[in-house]
N, C-alpha and C positions, 0 to 999 in steps of 0.2 A: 345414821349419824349417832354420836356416842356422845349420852345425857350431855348438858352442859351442866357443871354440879361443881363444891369445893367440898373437896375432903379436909380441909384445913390445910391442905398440900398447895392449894392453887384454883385456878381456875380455868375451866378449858375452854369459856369465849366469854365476853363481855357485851352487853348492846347497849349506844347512851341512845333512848329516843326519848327527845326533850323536845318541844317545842312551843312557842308562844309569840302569840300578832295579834291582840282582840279588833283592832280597827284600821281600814286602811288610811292612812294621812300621808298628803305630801310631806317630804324631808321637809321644804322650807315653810310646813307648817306644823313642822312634830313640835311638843315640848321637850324639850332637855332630858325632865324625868321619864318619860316616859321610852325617849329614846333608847335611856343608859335602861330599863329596866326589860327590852327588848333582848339589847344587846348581852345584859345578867344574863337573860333566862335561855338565850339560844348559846353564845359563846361561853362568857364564863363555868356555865354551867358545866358544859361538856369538858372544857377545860380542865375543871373538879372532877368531873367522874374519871377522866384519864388516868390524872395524877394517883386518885384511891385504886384503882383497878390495875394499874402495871406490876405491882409489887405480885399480885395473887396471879395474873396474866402470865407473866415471866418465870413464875415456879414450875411450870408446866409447858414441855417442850412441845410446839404445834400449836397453842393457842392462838385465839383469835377475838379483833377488840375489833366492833361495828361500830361507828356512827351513822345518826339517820340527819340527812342534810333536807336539802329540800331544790327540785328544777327552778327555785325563785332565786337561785343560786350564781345561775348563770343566763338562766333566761328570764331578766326584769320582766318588772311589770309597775305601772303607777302604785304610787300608797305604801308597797312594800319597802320601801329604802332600806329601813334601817334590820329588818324580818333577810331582806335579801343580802345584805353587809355577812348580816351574825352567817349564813348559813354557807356564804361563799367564804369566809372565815373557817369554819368546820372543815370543810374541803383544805381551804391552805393546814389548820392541823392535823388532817388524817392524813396527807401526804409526806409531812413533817416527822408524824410517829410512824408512819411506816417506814420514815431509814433512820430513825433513832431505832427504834425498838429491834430492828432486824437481827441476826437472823432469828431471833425465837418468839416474838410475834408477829402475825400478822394483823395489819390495820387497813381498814375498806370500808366503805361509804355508800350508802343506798342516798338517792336522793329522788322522791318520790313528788309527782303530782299531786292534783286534789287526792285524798282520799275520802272519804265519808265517815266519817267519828266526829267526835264535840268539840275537835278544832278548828272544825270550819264555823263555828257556831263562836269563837272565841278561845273556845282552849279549856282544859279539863278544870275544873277546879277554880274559875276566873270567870264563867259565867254560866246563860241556863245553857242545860246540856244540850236541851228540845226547842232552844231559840232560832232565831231566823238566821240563814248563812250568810255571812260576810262578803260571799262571792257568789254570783251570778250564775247557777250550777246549769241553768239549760244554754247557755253561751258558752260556758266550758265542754258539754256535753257536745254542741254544736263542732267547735273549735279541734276536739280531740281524734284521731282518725281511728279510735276503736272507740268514738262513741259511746264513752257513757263515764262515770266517776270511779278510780278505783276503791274497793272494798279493802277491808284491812287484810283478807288473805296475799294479796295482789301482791303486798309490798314483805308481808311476814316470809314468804317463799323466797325470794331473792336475798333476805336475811339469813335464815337458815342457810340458803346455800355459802355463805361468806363463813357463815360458823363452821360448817363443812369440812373436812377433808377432802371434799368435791372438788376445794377453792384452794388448796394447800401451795398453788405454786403464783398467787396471788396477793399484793400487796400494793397498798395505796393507789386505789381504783374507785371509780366511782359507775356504780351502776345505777343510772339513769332511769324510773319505772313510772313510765309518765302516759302511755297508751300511744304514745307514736307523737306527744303532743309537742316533744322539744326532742329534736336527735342531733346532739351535737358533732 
């Protein structure tokens, strides 16, 4: 695979992995602020990175723009409402920029299960890194048919391959990297 790097010429892939949920609440008991600042940090955000990234994206014929979605996207769950909104949102925009952007980017979506990093603890930067998980990880371990949580390689690999020229005749897709836990 050929460096992803800017010569000042461009950029030959982009990746937005944003995400943020520190607690689960029912919808009809989120507050407003908190809703809207779910919905910032998962939609808007990615939104933002888009828009900065198409300019350097499009310099560069063959590129490729990732977002990292999330299986709470399409397969709910309690608590998540407003986590699972932002990210089925991601989804309706990566499919979106994938036929705006065509033919000279491609746009493609990983949407990953639990992983194991300080999101599940809240989220990088929003609370402790080595606090207690938000979810239930031996129910999910239970629930998953390869049995166990993924690691961040799990999901880095199916990224790379989007970055890829592996992926070149791929656009607006979502690859699903859940352990067999949601196949839609």
């Amino acid at each position: 695979m050929p460096s992803l790097q800017s010569d000042g010429k461009g950029l030959d892939g982009f990746v937005n992995l944003a995400g943020y949920n520190a607690r689960l609440t029912p919808l009809a008991e989120m507050e407003t602020g908190y809703f809207d600042e779910v919905i910032a940090g998962n939609l808007r955000g990615a939104f933002l990175a888009a828009r900065a990234a198409r300019p350097l994206l499009a310099a560069r014929e063959g590129s490729s723009f990732v977002m990292v979605s999330s299986g709470l996207a399409h397969h709910v769950r309690p608590g998540y409402g407003a986590y699972s909104a932002a990210k089925a949102a991601v989804i309706a925009m990566t499919k979106t920029l994938a036929l705006e952007w065509a033919p000279n980017v491609r746009v493609n979506a990983v949407a990953p299960g639990l992983v194991d990093t300080a999101f599940l603890r809240g989220g990088t930067g929003r609370s402790e890194e080595d606090g207690a998980s938000v979810v239930d990880l031996d129910a999910y371990r239970r629930a998953t048919p390869l049995a166990r949580i993924a690691e961040p390689v799990d999901v880095t690999g199916p990224i790379r391959f989007l970055l890829s020229q592996d992926s070149r005749f791929m656009t607006g897709q979502v690859l699903w990297v859940n352990g067999g836990g949601y196949m839609p």
